[in-house]
N, C-alpha and C positions, 0 to 999 in steps of 0.2 A: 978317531974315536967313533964309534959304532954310538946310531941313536935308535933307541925302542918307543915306537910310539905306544902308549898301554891304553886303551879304550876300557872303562868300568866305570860302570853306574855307581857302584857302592865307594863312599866316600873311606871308608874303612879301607876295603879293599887295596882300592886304588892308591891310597897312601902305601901300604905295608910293600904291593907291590913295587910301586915308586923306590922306595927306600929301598930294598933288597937291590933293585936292579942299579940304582946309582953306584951303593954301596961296592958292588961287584967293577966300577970303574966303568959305566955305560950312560949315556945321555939321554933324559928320560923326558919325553914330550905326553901329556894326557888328552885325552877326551872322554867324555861323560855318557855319549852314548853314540850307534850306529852311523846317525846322518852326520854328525861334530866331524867323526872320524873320515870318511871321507870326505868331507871337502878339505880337511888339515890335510890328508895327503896329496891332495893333488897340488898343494900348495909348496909343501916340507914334504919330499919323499921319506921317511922314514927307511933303517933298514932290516925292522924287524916290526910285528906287528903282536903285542899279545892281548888276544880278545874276549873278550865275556860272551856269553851266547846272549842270559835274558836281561834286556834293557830296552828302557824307552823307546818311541820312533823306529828305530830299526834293529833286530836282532845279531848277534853276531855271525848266525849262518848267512844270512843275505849280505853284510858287509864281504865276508870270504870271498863270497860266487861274485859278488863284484869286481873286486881285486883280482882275483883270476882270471875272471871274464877282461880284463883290460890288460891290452898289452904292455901300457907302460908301468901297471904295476904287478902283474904276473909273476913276478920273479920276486917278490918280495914273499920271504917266508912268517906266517901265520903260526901262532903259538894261539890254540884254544885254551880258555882257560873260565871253566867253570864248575859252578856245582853239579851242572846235571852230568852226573860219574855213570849213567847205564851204558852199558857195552853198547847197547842201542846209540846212546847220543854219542857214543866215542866214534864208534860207524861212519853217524851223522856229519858228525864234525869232518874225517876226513875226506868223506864225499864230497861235500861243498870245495874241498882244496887246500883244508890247514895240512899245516907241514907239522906238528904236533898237538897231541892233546894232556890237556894237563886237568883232574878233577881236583874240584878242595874237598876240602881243604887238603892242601900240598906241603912237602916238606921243601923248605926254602931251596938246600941245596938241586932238588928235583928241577925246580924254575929255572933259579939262574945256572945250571947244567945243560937243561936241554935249550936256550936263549941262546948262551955261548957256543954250542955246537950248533947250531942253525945258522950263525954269525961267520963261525969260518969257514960251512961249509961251500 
């Protein structure tokens, strides 16, 4: 069983996404914001990452270019997922190294679709 670590500030959020993604049969670990999220992976690799951009501490662009930047989590695929939907930050997004980007608000199946195809690929 595939585990998704989901990094989101918003307690909303962060639930709904939780829930969608367990729901789909996936093991769901959180973090609250940028710094949480990596030190939980270096701890628990996760094998799928889906991340918020604006949050506390650290944003989600700087968590990516970290992840990427390190070889031993390189290969861990990155789901962006936020409000900021301009072409611009979609750009943004896979500059830094996400392997998708998702704006909200999203239609569920769009999530756990593009989650599951990152998983087996």
């Amino acid at each position: 069983m595939s585990t998704v670590l989901v990094v989101e500030d918003s307690v909303t959020q962060r639930e709904m996404i939780t829930d969608l993604l367990k729901g789909s049969g996936l093991t769901v670990t959180i973090a609250t914001d940028g710094v949480e999220a990596l030190e939980q992976i270096q701890v628990h690799r996760p094998d799928l990452v889906v991340l918020d951009i604006v949050m506390p501490r650290m944003n989600g662009y700087e968590v990516c270019r970290r992840l990427k930047a390190d070889p031993k989590t390189q290969k861990v695929p990155v789901v962006m997922c936020s409000s900021k939907g301009e072409e611009f930050d979609r750009y943004w997004g896979m500059k830094q190294g996400a392997d998708a980007y998702i704006a909200k608000p999203f239609q569920p199946t769009e999530l756990v679709g593009t989650v599951k195809q990152l998983l087996r690929g």
